[in-house]
C-alpha positions as CSV (number, residue, x, y, z in Angstrom):
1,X,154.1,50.9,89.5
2,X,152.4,49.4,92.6
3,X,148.5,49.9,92.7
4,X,146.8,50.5,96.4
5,X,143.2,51.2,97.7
6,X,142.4,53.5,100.4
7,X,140.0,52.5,103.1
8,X,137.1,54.7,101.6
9,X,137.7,53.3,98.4
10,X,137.1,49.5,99.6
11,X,134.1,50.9,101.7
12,X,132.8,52.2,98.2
13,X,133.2,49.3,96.6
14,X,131.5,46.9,99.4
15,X,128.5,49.1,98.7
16,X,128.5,48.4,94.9
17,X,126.1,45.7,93.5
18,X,127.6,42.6,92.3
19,X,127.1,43.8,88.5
20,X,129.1,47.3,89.0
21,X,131.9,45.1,91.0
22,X,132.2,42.8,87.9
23,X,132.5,46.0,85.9
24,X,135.0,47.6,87.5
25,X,137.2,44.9,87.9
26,X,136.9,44.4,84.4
27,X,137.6,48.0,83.8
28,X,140.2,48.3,85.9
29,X,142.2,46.1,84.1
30,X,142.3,48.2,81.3
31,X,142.6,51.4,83.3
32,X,145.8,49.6,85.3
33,X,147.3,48.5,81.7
34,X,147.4,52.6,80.8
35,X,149.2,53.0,84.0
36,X,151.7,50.8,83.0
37,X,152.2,51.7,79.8
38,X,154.0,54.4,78.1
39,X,151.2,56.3,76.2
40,X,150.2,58.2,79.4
41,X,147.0,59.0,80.9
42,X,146.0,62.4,79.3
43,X,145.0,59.6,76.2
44,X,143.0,57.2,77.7
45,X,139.4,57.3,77.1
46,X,138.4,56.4,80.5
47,X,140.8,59.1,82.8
48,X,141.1,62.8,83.0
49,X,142.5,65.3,85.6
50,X,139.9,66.4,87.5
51,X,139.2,69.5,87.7
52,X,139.9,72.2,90.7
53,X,142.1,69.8,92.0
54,X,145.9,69.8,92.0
55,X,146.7,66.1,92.0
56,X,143.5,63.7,91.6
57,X,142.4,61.8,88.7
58,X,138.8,60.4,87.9
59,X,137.9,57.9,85.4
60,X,134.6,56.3,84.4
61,X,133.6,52.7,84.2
62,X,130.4,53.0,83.1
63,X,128.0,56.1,82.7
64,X,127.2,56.5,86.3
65,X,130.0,54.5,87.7
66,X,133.6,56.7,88.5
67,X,136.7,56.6,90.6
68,X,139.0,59.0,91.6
69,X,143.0,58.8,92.3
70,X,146.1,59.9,92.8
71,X,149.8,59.2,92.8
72,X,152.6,59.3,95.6
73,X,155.4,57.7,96.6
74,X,156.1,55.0,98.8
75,X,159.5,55.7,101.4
76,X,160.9,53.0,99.0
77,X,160.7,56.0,96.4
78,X,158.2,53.5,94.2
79,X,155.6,55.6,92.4
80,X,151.7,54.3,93.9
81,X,148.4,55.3,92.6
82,X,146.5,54.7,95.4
83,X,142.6,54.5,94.1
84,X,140.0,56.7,97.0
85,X,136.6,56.6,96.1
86,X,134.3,55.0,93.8
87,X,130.5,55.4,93.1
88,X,127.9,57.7,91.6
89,X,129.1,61.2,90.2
90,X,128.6,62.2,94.2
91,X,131.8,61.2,94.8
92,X,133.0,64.4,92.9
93,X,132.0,66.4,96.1
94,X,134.8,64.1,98.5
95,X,137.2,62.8,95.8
């Protein structure tokens, strides 16, 4: 699976402190390992299916800390989850 950020998501993350950056790259390394694996998502502690939506994700790095994304396919026909926003529970409103 190939992993991708959207430009939101990078603007998002520019606007974290340095602390919450360390975090979520430290998360994220767990959250790109269920990706990969084969024990699938509706297991992971960290991701759900958000709700109201038909296709986006959310997961948590720390209490106040989320992410939201989704999956697609490249015109190689490659499954992508392309991460879109990250921040404060606010980014529920424009996942």
């Amino acid at each position: 699976m190939k992993f991708a950020r959207t430009q939101q998501f990078n603007d998002d993350f520019n606007k974290l402190e340095e602390s919450d950056k360390i975090a979520v790259r430290n998360a994220f390394n767990d959250v790109v390992s269920a990706l990969e694996g084969d024990a699938g998502l509706r297991h992971h502690h960290r991701i759900k299916k958000m709700w109201g939506t038909q296709d986006i994700w959310e997961g948590h790095v720390k209490q106040n800390l989320c992410f939201t994304f989704h999956f697609a396919n490249n015109p190689e026909g490659e499954k992508v989850c392309f991460f879109r926003r990250i921040g404060t529970h606010n980014i529920y409103n424009k996942p």
